[in-house]
C-alpha positions, 0 to 999 in steps of 0.5 A: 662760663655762666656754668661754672661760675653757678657751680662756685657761686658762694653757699647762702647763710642758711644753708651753711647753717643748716649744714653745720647742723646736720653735721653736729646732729651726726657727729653725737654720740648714740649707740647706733653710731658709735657701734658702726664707728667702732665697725669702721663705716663713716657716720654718715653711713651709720646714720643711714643704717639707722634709719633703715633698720628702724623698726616701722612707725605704729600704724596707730600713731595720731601722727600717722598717714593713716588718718589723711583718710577716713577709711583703710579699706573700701571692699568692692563687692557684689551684693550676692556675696555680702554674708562673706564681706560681712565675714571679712570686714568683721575680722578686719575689724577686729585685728589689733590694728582695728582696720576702718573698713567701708562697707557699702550697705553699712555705712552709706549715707541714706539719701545720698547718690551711690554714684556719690558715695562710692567715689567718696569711699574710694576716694577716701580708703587707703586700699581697695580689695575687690572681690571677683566672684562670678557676680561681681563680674555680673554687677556693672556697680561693681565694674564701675566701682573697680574703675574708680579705684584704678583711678584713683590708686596712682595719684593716692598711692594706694593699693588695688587688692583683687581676690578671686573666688570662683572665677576661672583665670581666663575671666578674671578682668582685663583691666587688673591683669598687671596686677597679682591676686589672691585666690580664695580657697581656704577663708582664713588663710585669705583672710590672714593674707588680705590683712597682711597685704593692706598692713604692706 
């Protein structure tokens, strides 16, 4: 009986008039739902429909999610292969959505731990992109960069974006097989689909 009587027990005020005003918010009237009445679905279903097919909010908005972090992209590389990161962060950089990328040797903090500053850097980006060359597999700052990021990817909901070059399959790492890659052949086309991938 204690069920039953929990299922009838009378609604609080508050919730009775949040209702009231959500019904009264869908039943005004806007194009969006006054063309899907005049299609025959219900308002509550327009009112979903609208919400999905609105276009994505402006990554740039003051309002946005993206400022919670310093950074949208920490690059893990390889000091031998710093020319081509160069080259990545510049045209990450300047896209129109003027990617905030941390790049080791660039914006490091001098006189403080690497240890430190890479958990910072990997703490504080949206994305990580690794770039798995045969030196960064050779690079055990790389590794423990790499486990950093796994880490931290799940309680951040961020996203892991590895990018071979270079590297046989066979000796990409163990640790990021679950996860699809992007393989760099052409510069550019990589470089375009590395973009699209931290715009995801």
């Amino acid at each position: 009986g204690w069920f039953r009587r929990l299922l009838h027990k009378p609604k609080s005020r508050s919730v009775e008039s949040s209702l009231n005003a959500s019904r009264s918010a869908s039943s005004l009237p806007s194009s969006s739902s006054s063309s899907a009445e005049s299609s025959g679905s219900s308002p509550g279903t327009s009112l979903a429909r609208s919400v999905r097919s609105s276009p994505v909010s402006d990554i740039n908005a003051l309002g946005s999610a993206r400022w919670a972090k310093s950074y949208d992209v920490c690059i893990c590389h390889s000091e031998v292969d710093l020319e081509l990161v160069e080259e990545l962060v510049s045209y990450l950089e300047g896209q129109p959505e003027s990617f905030r990328c941390f790049l080791q040797l660039r914006d490091a903090a001098p006189g403080s731990a690497v240890v430190t500053e890479l958990c910072d850097a990997v703490q504080n980006s949206h994305c990580w992109v690794m770039l798995i060359t045969p030196g960064f597999l050779q690079d055990p700052w790389c590794k423990y960069q790499m486990h950093q990021a796994l880490a931290e990817a799940p309680m951040a909901n961020g996203r892991t974006i590895p990018v071979l070059k270079d590297v046989d399959r066979k000796d990409y790492p163990k640790e990021l097989r679950n996860l699809y890659y992007i393989y760099m052949a052409l510069k550019e086309n990589s470089f375009r689909q590395i973009r699209d991938t931290i715009m995801r």
